[in-house]
C-alpha positions as a Markdown table, in Angstrom:
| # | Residue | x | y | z |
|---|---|---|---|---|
| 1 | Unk | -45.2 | 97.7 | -1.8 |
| 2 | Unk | -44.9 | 96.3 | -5.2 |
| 3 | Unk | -42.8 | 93.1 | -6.4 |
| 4 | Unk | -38.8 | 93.9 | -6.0 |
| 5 | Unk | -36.8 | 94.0 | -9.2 |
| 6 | Unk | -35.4 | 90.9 | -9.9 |
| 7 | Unk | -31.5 | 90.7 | -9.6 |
| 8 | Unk | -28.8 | 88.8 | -11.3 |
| 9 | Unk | -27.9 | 86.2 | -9.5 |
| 10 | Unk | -24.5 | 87.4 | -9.2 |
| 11 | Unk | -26.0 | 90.5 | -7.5 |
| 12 | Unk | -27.4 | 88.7 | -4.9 |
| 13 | Unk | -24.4 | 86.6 | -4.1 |
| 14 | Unk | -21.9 | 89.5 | -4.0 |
| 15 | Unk | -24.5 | 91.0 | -1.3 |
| 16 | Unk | -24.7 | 88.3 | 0.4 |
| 17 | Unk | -21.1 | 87.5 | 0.5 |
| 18 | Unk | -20.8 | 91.0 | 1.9 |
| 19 | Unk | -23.7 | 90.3 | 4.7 |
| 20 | Unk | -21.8 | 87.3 | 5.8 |
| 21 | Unk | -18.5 | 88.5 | 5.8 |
| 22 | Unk | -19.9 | 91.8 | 8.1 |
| 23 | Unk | -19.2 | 94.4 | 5.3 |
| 24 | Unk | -22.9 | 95.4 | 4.9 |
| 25 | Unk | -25.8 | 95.1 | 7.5 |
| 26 | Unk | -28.9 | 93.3 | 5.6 |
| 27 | Unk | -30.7 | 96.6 | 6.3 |
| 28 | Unk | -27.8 | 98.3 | 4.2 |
| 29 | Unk | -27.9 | 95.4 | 1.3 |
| 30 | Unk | -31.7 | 95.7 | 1.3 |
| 31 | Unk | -31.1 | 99.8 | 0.4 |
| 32 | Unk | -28.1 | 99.0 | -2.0 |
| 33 | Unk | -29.9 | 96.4 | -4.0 |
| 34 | Unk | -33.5 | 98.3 | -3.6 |
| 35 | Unk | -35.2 | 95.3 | -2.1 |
| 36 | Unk | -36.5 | 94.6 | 1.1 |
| 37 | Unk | -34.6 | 93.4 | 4.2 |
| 38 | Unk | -36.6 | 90.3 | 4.3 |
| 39 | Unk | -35.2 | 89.5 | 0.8 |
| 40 | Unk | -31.9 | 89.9 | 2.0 |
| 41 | Unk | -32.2 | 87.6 | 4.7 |
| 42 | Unk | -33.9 | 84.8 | 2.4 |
| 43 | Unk | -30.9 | 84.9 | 0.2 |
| 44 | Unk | -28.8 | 84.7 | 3.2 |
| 45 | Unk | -30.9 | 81.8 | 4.8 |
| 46 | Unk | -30.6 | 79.9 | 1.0 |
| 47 | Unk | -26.9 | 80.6 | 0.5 |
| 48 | Unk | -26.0 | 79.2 | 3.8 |
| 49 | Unk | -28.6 | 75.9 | 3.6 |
| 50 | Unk | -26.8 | 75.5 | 0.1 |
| 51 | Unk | -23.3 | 75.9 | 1.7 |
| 52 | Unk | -24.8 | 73.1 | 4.5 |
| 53 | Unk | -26.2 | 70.9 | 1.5 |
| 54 | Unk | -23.3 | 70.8 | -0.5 |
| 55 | Unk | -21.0 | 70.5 | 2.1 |
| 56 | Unk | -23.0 | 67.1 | 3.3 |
| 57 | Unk | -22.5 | 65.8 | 0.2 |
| 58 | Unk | -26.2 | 66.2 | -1.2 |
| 59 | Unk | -24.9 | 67.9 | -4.3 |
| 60 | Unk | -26.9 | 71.3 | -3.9 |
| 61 | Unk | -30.3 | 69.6 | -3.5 |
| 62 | Unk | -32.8 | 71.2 | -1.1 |
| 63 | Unk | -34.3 | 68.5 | 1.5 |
| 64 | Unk | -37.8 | 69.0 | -0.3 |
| 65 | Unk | -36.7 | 67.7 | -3.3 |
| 66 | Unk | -35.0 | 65.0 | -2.0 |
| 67 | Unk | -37.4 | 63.7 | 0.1 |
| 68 | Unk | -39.6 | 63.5 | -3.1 |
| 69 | Unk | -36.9 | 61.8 | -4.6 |
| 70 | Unk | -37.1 | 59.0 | -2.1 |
| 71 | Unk | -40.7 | 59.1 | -2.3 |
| 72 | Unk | -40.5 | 58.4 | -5.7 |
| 73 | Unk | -38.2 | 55.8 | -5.8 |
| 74 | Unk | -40.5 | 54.2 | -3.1 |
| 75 | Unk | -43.6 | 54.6 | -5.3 |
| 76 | Unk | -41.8 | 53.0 | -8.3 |
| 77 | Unk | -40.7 | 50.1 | -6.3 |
| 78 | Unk | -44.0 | 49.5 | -5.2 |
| 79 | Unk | -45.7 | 49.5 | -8.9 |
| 80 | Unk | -42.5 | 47.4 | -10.1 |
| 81 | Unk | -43.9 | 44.6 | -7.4 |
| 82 | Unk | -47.5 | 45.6 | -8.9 |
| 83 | Unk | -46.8 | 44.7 | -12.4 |
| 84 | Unk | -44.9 | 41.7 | -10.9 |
| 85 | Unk | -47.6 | 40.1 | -9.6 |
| 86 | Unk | -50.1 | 41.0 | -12.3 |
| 87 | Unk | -47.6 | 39.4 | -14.7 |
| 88 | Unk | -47.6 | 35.7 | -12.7 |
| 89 | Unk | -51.4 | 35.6 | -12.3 |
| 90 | Unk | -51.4 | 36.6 | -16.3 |
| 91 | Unk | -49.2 | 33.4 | -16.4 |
| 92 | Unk | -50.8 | 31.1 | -14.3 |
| 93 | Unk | -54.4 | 32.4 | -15.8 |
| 94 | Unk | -53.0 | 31.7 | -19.6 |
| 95 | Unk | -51.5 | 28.6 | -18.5 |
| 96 | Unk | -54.6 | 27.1 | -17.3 |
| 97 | Unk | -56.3 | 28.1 | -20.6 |
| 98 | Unk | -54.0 | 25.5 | -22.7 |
| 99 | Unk | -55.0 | 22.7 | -24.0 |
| 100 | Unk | -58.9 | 23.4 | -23.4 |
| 101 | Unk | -61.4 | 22.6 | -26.1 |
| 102 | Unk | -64.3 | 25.1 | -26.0 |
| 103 | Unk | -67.0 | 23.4 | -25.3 |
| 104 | Unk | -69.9 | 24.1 | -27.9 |
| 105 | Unk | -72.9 | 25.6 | -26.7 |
| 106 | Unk | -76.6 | 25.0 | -28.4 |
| 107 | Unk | -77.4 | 24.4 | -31.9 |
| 108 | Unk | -74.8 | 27.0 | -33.7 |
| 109 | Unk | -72.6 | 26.9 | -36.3 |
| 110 | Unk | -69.6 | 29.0 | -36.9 |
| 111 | Unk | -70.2 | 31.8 | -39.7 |
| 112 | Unk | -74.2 | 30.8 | -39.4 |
| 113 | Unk | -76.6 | 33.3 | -38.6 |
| 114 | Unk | -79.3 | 32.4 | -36.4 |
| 115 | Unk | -82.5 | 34.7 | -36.0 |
């Protein structure tokens, strides 16, 4: 079986509507909208986890990307502490640097070349 014509979106929410409400079986939407049952029942399954998602105040995100929303967030805070730290040792490291004289080393002179 090859790939199913993609549908407008209001297609598939009109069928679905109808699914839900008991107008049409899914085998019947599947016929109507020349798809597959299985389609049918995946656009049932996403309508109603939207319904769920939006009713829970999530604004319409799926789980998936919120999770990976928090997991970025958490990733962020962690290199924000990162760079944190690197900064105060940068400190501390340039710190201890002022107020030294180089000490000179051997026989050489600035802008001499020896061979």
């Amino acid at each position: 079986m090859g790939r199913p014509p993609i549908l407008p979106t209001d297609k598939k929410f009109d069928l679905v509507l109808r699914v839900v409400s008991g107008e049409l079986t899914a085998a019947e939407a599947a016929r109507e909208a020349a798809v597959s049952e299985q389609s049918v029942s995946n656009w049932r399954r996403q309508f109603i986890e939207g319904g769920r998602n939006g009713l829970a105040g999530e604004g319409g995100r799926d789980s998936e990307s919120a999770s990976r929303i928090a997991e970025l967030i958490k990733e962020n805070a962690t290199l924000k502490a990162t760079i944190g730290e690197l900064y105060i040792e940068l400190r501390k490291y340039s710190r201890s640097l002022v107020g030294r004289v180089p000490v000179p080393r051997g026989n050489t002179h600035p802008g001499r070349r020896v061979n």
